[in-house]
Structures are given as C-alpha cells and as structure tokens.
C-alpha positions as CSV (number, residue, x, y, z in Angstrom):
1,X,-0.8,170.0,15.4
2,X,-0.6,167.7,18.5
3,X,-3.1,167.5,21.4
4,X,-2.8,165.7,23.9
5,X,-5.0,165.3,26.9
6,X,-3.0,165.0,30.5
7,X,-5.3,163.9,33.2
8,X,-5.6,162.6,36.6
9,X,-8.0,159.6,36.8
10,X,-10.2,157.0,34.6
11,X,-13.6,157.7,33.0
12,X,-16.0,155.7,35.2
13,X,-19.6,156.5,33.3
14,X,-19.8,154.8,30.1
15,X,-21.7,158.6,28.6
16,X,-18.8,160.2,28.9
17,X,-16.7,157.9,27.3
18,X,-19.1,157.7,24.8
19,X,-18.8,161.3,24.3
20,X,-15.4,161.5,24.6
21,X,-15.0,159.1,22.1
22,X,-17.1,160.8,19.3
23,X,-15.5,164.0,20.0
24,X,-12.1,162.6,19.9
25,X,-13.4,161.1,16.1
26,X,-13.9,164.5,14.8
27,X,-11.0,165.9,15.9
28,X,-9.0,163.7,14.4
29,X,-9.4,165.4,10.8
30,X,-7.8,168.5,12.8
31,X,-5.0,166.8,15.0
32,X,-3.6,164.0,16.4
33,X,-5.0,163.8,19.6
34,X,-3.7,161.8,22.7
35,X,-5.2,161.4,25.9
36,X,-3.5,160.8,28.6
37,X,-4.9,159.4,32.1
38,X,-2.1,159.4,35.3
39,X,-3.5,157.4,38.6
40,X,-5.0,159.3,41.2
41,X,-5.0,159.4,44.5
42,X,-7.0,158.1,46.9
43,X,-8.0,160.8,49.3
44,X,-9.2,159.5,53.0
45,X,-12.2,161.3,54.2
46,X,-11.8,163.8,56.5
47,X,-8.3,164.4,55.1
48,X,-6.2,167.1,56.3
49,X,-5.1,170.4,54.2
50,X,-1.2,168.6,54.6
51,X,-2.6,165.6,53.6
52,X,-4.4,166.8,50.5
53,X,-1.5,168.6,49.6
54,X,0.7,165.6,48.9
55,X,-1.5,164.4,47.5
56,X,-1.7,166.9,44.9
57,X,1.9,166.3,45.0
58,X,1.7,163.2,44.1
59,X,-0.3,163.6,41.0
60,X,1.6,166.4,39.9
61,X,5.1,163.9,39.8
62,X,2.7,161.7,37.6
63,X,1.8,164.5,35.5
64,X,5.7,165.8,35.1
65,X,7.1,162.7,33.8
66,X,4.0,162.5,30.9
67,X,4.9,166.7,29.7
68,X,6.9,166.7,26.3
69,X,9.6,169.6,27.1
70,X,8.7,170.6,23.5
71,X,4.6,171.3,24.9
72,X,3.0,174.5,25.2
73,X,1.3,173.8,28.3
74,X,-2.3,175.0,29.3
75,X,-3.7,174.0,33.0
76,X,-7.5,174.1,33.5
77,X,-7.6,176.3,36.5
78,X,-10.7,178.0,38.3
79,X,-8.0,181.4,38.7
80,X,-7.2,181.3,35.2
81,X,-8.3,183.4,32.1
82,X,-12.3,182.6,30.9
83,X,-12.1,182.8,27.2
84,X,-15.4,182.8,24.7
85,X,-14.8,179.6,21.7
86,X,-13.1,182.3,19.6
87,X,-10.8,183.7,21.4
88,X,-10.1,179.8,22.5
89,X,-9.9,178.8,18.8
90,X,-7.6,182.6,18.4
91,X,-5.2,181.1,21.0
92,X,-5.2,178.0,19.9
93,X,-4.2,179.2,15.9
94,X,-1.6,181.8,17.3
95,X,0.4,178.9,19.6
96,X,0.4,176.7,16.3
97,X,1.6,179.9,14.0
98,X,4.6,180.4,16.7
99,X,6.0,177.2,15.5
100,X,4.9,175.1,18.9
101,X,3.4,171.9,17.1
102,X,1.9,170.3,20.3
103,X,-0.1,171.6,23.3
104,X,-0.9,169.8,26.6
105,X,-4.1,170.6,28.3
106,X,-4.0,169.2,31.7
107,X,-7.0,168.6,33.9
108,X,-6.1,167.8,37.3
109,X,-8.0,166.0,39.9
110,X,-10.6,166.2,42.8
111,X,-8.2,168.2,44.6
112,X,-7.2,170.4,41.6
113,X,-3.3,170.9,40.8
114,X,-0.1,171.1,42.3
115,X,2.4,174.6,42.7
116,X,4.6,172.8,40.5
117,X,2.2,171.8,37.8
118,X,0.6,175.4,37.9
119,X,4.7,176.9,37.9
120,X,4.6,174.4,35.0
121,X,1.9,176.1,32.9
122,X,2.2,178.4,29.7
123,X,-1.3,179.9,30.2
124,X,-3.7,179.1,32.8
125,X,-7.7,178.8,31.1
126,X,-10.7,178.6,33.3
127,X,-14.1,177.3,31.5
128,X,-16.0,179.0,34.8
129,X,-15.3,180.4,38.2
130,X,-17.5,176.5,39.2
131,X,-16.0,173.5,40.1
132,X,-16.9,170.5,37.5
133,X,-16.1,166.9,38.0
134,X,-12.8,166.8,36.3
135,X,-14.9,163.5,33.9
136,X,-17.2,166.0,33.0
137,X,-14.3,168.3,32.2
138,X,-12.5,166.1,29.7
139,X,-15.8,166.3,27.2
140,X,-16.5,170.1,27.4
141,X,-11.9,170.6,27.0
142,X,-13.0,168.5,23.9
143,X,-15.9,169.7,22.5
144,X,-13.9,173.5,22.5
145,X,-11.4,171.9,20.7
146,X,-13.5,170.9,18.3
147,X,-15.9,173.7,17.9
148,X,-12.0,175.7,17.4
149,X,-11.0,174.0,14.7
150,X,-14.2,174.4,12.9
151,X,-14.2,178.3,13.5
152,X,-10.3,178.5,12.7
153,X,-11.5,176.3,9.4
154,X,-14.5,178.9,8.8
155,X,-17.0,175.4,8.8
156,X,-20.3,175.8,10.6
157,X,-21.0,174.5,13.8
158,X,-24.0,175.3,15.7
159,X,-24.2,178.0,18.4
C-alpha cells in the first residue's frame, strides 16, 4: 500500500518534525509513505469571505495537480465522519482489499479546503468537530496510521 500525505504548508516547529519524522519511520514497515507539502497562501488580515475563498482556490489548484487519478482520496474535514482507530484501521484494510493500492489524505490549510477539493474526496474523516493547526494535524493523521496498521497486524500498541 501507498500513502501519501497532501498538504498545504511547511512544518515550522522543529517537535513536530521530529515527530513526524519518527512516525513516518514506523510506518515505513507498513507502506511507502509520501508527504507531500503544496505552498500556501498568504492570507491578509482582515481578509474578506471573497478573498479567503480564492484563496482556498488557489490551494486547491496546488492540491489537483499533486492527486494520482489512481488515489482513493480522503479529505480531513470538520463535516466529515469521526471514526474510533478501528474502524479507521477497518477502512483503511477494506480500501486496500478493493484493489486501490494508494490513498491520499489531504489536510488543507488555515482556511480549510476548497468545493473542488471536497467534490474531489472519496470519503470525508473528521478527527473532532475542533479546529487543530493543520501542523498539529499532520502527526495525529500519522500516528492513526500507525496505530492501524498495528491493529490490522494484531501487534500491540498502547491504548
């Protein structure tokens, strides 16, 4: 199985790459993994609801061109389906048994997604009804990745 990570922006705080990094070691005895960072924005303060929509725009073009046609695609959305770690590692297994060998998580940026990124989506996963800096983000989406490939493997992992 593929992975790869789609998101808008760098990782600014050396702890999180730190932990994205260690994470992104274990996981590689499950998948290949590939993260993927698009530019963002910059977002003027004070900007307006049109303004803030291209610029959501404008990420989403960036995002587009980096999807594999071939990807099951899962968007990180506050409006989409909270799952517990199994049912995320159950989803997980079943999109690899239907013959899809890669899936795209896509985090999005301050501003959250575009339509056509969310039009884009296979399934739409929210980790909490909260808003979390989308740095943040990157290390829990990887840590659940992890934590399902240990219960799909039956290895411990503690709760």
């Amino acid at each position: 199985m593929k992975i790869t990570i789609l998101t808008v922006g760098k990782i600014k705080e050396k702890y999180f790459t730190m932990a994205i990094d260690e994470y992104s070691k274990r996981l590689s005895r499950y998948v290949k993994l590939d993260i993927v960072e698009v530019p963002d924005e910059k977002t003027p303060d004070g900007a307006s609801e049109t303004e803030e929509e291209n610029i959501r725009v404008k990420e989403g073009e960036k995002i587009l061109k980096n999807i594999k046609d071939d990807s099951y695609v899962i968007t990180l959305e506050i409006e989409g389906k909270q799952l517990d770690s199994v049912e995320l590692a159950e989803k997980i297994n079943k999109i690899g048994v239907s013959g899809k060998g890669h899936i795209t998580f896509i985090i999005g940026g301050s501003l959250g997604l575009s339509k056509e990124i969310k039009d884009r989506a296979d399934y739409k996963l929210s980790f909490s009804r909260m808003t979390f800096p989308h740095q943040l983000m990157r290390v829990v989406l990887l840590e659940q990745i992890y934590r399902s490939y240990r219960i799909l493997n039956n290895e411990p992992y503690h709760k």
